[in-house]
C-alpha positions in Angstrom: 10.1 11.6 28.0 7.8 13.8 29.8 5.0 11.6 31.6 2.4 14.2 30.3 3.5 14.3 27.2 3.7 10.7 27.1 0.2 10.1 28.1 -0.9 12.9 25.4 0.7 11.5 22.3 -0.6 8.1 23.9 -4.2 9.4 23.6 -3.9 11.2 20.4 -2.5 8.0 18.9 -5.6 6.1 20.1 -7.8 8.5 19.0 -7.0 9.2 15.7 -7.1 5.3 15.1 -10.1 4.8 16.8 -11.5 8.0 14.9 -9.8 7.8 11.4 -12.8 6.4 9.5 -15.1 9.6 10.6 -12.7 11.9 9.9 -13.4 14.0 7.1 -11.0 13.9 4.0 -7.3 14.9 4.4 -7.9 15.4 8.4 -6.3 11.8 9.9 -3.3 12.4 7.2 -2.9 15.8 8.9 -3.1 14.7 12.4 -1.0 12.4 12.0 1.5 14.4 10.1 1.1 16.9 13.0 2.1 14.6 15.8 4.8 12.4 13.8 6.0 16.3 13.8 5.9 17.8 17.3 6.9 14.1 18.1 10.5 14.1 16.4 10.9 17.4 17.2 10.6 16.6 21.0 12.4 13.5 20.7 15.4 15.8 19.2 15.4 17.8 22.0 14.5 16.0 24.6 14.7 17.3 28.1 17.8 19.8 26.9 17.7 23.3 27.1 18.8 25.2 24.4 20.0 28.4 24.2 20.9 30.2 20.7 23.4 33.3 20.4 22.2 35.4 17.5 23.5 38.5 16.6 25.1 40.1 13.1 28.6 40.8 12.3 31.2 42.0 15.1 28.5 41.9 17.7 30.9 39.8 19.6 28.1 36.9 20.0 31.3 34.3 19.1 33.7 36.1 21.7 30.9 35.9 24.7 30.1 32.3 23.3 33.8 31.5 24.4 33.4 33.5 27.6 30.3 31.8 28.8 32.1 28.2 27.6 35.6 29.4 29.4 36.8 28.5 25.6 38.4 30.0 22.6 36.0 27.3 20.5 34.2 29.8 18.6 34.7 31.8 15.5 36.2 35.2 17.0 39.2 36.1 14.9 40.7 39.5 13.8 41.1 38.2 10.4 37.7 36.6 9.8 35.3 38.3 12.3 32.0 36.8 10.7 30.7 33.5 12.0 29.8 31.0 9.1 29.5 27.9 11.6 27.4 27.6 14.1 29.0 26.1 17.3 28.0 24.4 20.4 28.6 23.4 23.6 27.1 20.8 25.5 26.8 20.4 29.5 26.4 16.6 30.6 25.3 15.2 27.7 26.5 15.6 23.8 23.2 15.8 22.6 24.2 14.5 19.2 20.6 13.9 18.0 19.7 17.4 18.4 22.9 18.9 16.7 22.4 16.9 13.8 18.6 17.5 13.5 19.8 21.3 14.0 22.4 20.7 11.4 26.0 21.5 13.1 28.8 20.1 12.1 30.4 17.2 14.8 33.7 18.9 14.4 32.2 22.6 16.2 31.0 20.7 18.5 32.2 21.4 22.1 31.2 19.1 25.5 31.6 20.3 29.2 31.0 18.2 32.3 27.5 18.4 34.0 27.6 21.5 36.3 24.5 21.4 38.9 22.4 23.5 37.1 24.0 23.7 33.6 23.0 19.9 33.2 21.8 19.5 29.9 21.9 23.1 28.8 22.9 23.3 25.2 24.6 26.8 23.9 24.6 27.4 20.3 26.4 30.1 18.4 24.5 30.7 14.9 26.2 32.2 11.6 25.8 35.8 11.6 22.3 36.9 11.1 23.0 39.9 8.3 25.7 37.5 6.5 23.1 35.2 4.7 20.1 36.5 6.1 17.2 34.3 4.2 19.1 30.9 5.3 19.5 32.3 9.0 16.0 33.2 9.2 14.9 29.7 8.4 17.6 27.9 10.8 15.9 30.3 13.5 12.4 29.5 12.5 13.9 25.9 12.7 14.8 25.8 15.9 11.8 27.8 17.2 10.2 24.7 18.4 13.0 23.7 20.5 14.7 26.9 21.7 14.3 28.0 25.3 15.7 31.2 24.6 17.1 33.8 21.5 19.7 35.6 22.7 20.3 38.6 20.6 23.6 40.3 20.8 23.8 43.1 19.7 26.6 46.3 19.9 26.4 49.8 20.6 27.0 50.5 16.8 24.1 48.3 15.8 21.5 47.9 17.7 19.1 49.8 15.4 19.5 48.0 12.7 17.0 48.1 10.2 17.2 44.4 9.1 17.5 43.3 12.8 14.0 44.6 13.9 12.5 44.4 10.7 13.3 40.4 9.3 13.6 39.0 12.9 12.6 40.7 16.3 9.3 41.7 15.0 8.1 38.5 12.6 9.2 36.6 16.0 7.0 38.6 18.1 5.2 35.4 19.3 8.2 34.1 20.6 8.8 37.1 22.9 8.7 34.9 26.4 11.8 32.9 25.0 13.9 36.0 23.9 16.7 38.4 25.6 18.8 40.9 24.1 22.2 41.9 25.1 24.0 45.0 24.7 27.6 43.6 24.0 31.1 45.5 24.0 29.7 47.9 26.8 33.6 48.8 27.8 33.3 51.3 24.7 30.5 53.2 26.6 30.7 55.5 28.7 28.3 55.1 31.8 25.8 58.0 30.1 26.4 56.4 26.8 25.4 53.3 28.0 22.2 54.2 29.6 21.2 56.2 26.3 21.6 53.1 24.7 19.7 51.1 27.2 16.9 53.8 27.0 16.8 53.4 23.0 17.2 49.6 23.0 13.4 49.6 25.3 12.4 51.6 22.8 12.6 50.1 19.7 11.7 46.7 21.3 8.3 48.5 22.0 8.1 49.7 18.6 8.3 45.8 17.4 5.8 44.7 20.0 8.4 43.0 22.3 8.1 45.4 25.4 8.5 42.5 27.7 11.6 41.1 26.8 14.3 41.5 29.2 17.8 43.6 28.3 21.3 43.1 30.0 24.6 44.0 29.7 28.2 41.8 29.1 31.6 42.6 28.0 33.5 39.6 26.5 36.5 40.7 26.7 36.5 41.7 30.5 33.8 38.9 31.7 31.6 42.6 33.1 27.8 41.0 33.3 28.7 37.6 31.7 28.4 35.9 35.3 24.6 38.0 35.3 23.6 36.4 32.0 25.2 32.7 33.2 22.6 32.8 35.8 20.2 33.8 33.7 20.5 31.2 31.0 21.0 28.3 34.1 17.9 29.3 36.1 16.2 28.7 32.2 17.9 25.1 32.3 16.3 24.7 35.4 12.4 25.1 34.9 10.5 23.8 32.3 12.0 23.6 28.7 10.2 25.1 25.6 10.3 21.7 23.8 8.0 20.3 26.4 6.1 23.5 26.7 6.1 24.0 22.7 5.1 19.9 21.8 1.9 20.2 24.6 0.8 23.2 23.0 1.5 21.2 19.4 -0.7 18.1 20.7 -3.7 20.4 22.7 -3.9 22.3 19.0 -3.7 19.0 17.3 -6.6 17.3 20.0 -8.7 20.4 19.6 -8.9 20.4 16.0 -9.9 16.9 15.6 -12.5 17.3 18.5 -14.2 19.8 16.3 -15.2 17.2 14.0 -16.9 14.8 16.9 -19.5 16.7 18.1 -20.4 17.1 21.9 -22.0 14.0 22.9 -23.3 10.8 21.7 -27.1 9.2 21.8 -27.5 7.0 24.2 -29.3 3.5 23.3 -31.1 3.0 26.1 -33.6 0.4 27.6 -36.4 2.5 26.4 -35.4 3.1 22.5 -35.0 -0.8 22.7 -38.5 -0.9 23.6 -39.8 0.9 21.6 -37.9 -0.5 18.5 -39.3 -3.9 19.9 -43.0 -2.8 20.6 -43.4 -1.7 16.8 -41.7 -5.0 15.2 -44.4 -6.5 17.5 -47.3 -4.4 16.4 -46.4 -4.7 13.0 -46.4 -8.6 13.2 -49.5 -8.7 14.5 -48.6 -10.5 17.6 -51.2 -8.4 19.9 -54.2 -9.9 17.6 -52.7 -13.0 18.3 -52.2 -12.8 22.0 -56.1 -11.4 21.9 -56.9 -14.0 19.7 -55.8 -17.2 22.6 -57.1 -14.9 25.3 -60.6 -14.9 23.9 -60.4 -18.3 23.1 -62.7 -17.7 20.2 -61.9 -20.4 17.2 -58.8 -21.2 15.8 -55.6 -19.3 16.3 -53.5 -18.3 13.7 -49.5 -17.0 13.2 -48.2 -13.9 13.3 -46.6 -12.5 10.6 -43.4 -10.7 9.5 -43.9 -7.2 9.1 -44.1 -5.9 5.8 -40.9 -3.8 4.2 -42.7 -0.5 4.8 -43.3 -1.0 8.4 -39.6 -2.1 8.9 -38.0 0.3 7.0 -40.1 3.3 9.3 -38.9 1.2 12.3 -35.3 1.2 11.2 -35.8 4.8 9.9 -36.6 5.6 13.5 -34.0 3.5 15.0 -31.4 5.2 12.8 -32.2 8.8 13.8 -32.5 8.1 17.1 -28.9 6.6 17.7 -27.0 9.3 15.5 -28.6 12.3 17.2 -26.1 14.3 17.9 -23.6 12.8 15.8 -21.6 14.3 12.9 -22.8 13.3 9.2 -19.4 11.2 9.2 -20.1 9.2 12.5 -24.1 8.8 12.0 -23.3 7.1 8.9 -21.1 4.8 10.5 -23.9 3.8 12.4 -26.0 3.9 9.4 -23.6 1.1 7.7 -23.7 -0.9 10.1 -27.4 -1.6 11.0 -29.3 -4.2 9.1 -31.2 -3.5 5.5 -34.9 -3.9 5.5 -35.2 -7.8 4.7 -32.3 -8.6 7.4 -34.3 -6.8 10.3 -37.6 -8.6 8.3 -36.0 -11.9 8.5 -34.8 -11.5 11.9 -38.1 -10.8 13.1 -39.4 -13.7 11.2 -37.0 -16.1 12.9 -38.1 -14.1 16.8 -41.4 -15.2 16.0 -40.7 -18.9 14.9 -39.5 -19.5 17.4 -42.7 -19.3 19.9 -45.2 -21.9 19.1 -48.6 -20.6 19.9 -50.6 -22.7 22.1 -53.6 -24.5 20.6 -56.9 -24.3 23.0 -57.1 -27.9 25.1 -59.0 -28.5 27.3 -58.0 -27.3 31.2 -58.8 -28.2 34.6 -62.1 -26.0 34.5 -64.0 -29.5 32.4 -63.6 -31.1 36.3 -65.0 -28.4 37.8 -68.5 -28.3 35.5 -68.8 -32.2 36.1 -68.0 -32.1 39.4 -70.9 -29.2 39.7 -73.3 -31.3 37.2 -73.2 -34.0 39.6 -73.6 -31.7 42.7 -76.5 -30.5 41.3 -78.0 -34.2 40.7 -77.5 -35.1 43.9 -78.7 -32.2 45.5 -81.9 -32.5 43.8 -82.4 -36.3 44.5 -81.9 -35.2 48.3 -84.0 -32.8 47.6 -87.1 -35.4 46.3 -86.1 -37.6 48.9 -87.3 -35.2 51.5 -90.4 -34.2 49.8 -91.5 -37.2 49.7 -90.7 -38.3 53.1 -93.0 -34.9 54.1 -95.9 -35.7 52.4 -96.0 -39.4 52.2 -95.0 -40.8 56.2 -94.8 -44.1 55.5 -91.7 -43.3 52.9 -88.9 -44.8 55.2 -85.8 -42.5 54.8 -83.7 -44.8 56.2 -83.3 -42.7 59.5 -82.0 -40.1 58.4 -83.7 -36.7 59.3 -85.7 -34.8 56.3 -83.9 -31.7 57.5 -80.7 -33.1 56.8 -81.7 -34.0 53.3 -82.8 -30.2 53.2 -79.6 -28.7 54.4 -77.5 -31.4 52.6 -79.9 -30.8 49.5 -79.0 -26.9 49.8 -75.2 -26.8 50.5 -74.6 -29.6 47.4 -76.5 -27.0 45.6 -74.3 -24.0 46.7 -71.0 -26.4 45.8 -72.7 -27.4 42.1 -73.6 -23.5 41.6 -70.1 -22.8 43.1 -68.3 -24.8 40.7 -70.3 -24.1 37.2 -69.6 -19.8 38.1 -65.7 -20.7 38.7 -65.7 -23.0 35.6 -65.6 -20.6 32.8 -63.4 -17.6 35.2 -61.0 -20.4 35.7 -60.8 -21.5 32.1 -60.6 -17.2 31.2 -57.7 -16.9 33.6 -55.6 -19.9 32.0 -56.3 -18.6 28.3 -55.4 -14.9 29.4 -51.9 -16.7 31.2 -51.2 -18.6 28.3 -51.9 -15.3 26.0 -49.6 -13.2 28.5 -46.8 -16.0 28.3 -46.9 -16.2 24.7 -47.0 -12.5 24.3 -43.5 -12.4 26.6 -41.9 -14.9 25.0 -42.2 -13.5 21.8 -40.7 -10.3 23.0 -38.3 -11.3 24.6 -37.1 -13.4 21.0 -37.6 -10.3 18.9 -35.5 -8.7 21.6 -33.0 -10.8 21.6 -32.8 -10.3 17.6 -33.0 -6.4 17.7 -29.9 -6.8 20.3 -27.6 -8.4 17.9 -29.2 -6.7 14.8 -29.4 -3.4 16.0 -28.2 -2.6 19.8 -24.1 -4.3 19.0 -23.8 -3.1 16.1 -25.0 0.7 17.2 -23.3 0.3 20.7 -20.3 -0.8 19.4 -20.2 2.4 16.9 -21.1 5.2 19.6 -18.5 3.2 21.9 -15.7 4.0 19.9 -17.4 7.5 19.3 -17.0 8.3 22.7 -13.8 7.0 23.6 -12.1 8.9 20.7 -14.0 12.1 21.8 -13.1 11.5 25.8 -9.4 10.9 24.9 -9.2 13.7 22.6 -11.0 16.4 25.1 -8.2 14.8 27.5 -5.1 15.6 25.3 -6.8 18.5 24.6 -6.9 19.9 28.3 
């Protein structure tokens, strides 16, 4: 198979899996109908090249199907000049699959060895088009998908024929690039004849729309052109075939209608949406009067508090809307199903905030620093006595020590004491507001953790499958 065509029916497969459950009614069934379709249909004709004869009643299609197959295989008697069976013949392969699926019978079946560039070419020889016209037209419509070319052959009695133009040439209008039409039995012309008929034959094709489809000339009987339309019918077999052509045009219409039911894009859940999911679950818990609360380190501190089902359900609301914007009605409420109801999100907040103890006020390393001043302070005024006495009274012994070092010792334990009582209560400020800040961060970072597997997975893993159905679909869709 085609490594294109491979790769699209792989991606159309995956994405209609991936997408079936936001399709809307009936669409997945038809999709899948659709390819299973275009599938077998390829698969029947795989990488042949078919060619069809089609002509009415003593065109001579049967006696130039013999000429082109060096064989007298086809119907093309005097007694019975109408062709009932259709024929074939095969180069390099018997492509058995595709005559069955085309419906012609194993004994008119006719099998040449592989010629260069007849290698897989398959030439068919159809009943006669105005012999049982509403079953023909439906074997051609059959083998529309598959056909590289229609060749209509046609005499110089018949060519206008009413029911020719009418039933066939023109309702297959849209399959003009795959169509030729031959002018057969031209050894009954004359060369003026001929090009009268040649000029009339243009015209009438533009009258049914077909202005670009090619004309040529054969004889049967005396091979005249038949070498002309060999080449034409081998340079087909050489270039791209019209099942490949026809089944990628299948899957891109196939791809493009289910993209029309996934939107352009997807939300993106981001770090910020997280946030702010987070920062209102925290507000409405209370958590920043609590975090106040053992910053201040104003009497007892007490829990937060799951938020109330209002307050969830308007952060869940929010959540919601945010991660389906964008999104069909089928695919947002996927999303939708999956999130959490309002007393899962309230219980998994409640269990985030368990979680964190709240510190209790104790008592920190700023107590050392007001005894340590106290007692600075003490001292420094004992020195400080010391050397007023030793200046008024000079028989007070001081021990030897100078009274200006009791001064200067009297002042700097003074600095220290004052020192240490200012840093005190800054120091014991600074370790509430750390403990508030840690608290505050840990708390987060559990009610995080719950809106993760609460709502981020369950979103993510919704958009994620959103997006890859979308992205292979706009790729078998190219």
């Amino acid at each position: 198979m085609d490594p294109d065509v491979s790769r699209m029916i792989v991606e159309l497969e995956e994405a209609i899996a991936v997408a079936a459950s936001c399709l809307p009614a009936g669409e997945e069934a038809a999709a899948r109908a659709g390819l299973d379709d275009a599938v077998r249909r390829y698969e029947q004709a795989g990488e042949h090249t078919v060619v069809a004869l089609v002509g009415g009643t003593g065109s001579g299609k049967s006696s130039l199907f013999n000429a082109l197959t060096d064989s007298d295989f086809a119907d093309d008697g005097v007694l019975r000049p109408t062709t009932r069976r259709a024929s074939s013949c095969t180069w390099g392969s018997d492509a058995e699959s595709l005559l069955d699926f085309l419906g012609v019978d194993p004994a008119r079946r006719l099998e040449r060895a592989a010629d260069g560039a007849a290698s897989g070419l398959v030439l068919l020889d159809l009943p006669d088009n105005d012999s049982v016209e509403e079953a023909h037209l439906k074997q051609v419509e059959q083998l529309l998908p598959v056909v590289d070319v229609l060749a209509w052959v046609v005499d110089p009695q018949k060519y206008a024929d009413h029911l020719l133009h009418a039933n066939y040439l023109q309702v297959l209008g849209r399959r003009a690039d795959a169509m030729v039409v031959i002018v057969n039995q031209i050894d009954t012309l004359t060369p003026a004849g001929l090009e009268t008929i040649l000029a009339d034959v243009r015209r009438l094709l533009i009258e049914d729309g077909l202005p670009d489809v090619d004309v040529l000339t054969t004889c049967a009987v005396s091979g005249q052109g038949v070498d002309t339309l060999w080449q034409r019918l081998t340079g087909v077999a050489a270039g791209e075939s019209t099942a490949r052509r026809t089944i990628a045009a299948e899957l891109g219409q196939i791809a493009t209608r289910v993209l029309s039911h996934m939107g352009e894009s997807e939300a993106s859940v981001d770090d910020a949406v997280i946030d702010e999911a987070v920062g209102e679950l925290l507000a409405a818990s209370g958590v920043e009067a609590v975090s106040d609360a053992i910053a201040s380190g104003r009497g007892a501190v007490m829990r937060p508090q799951a938020p109330g089902r209002a307050a969830v359900a308007a952060i869940g609301s929010s959540w919601a809307a945010q991660a389906t914007e964008g999104l069909p009605s089928p695919w947002a409420d996927a999303v939708e199903a999956e999130l959490p109801s309002v007393r899962q999100l309230q219980e998994s907040t409640a269990r985030a905030l368990e979680a964190v103890p709240v510190p209790t006020p104790r008592r920190g390393p700023h107590i050392g620093l007001v005894v340590a001043g106290a007692l600075l302070a003490v001292i420094a005024v004992g020195m400080g006595v010391l050397a007023a006495i030793g200046a008024t009274n000079p028989d007070f012994g001081l021990g030897g020590v100078p009274r200006i070092v009791l001064v200067l010792g009297a002042c700097a334990l003074l600095v220290a004491a004052a020192f240490a009582l200012i840093r005190a209560p800054q120091q014991a400020q600074e370790a509430r507001t750390t403990a508030a800040a840690a608290y505050n961060d840990s708390v987060r970072s559990q009610v995080r953790d719950e809106v993760r597997d609460v709502l981020v997975l369950p979103t993510a893993e919704v958009l994620a499958r959103h997006a890859r159905s979308r992205e292979l679909l706009e790729s078998a869709a190219r």
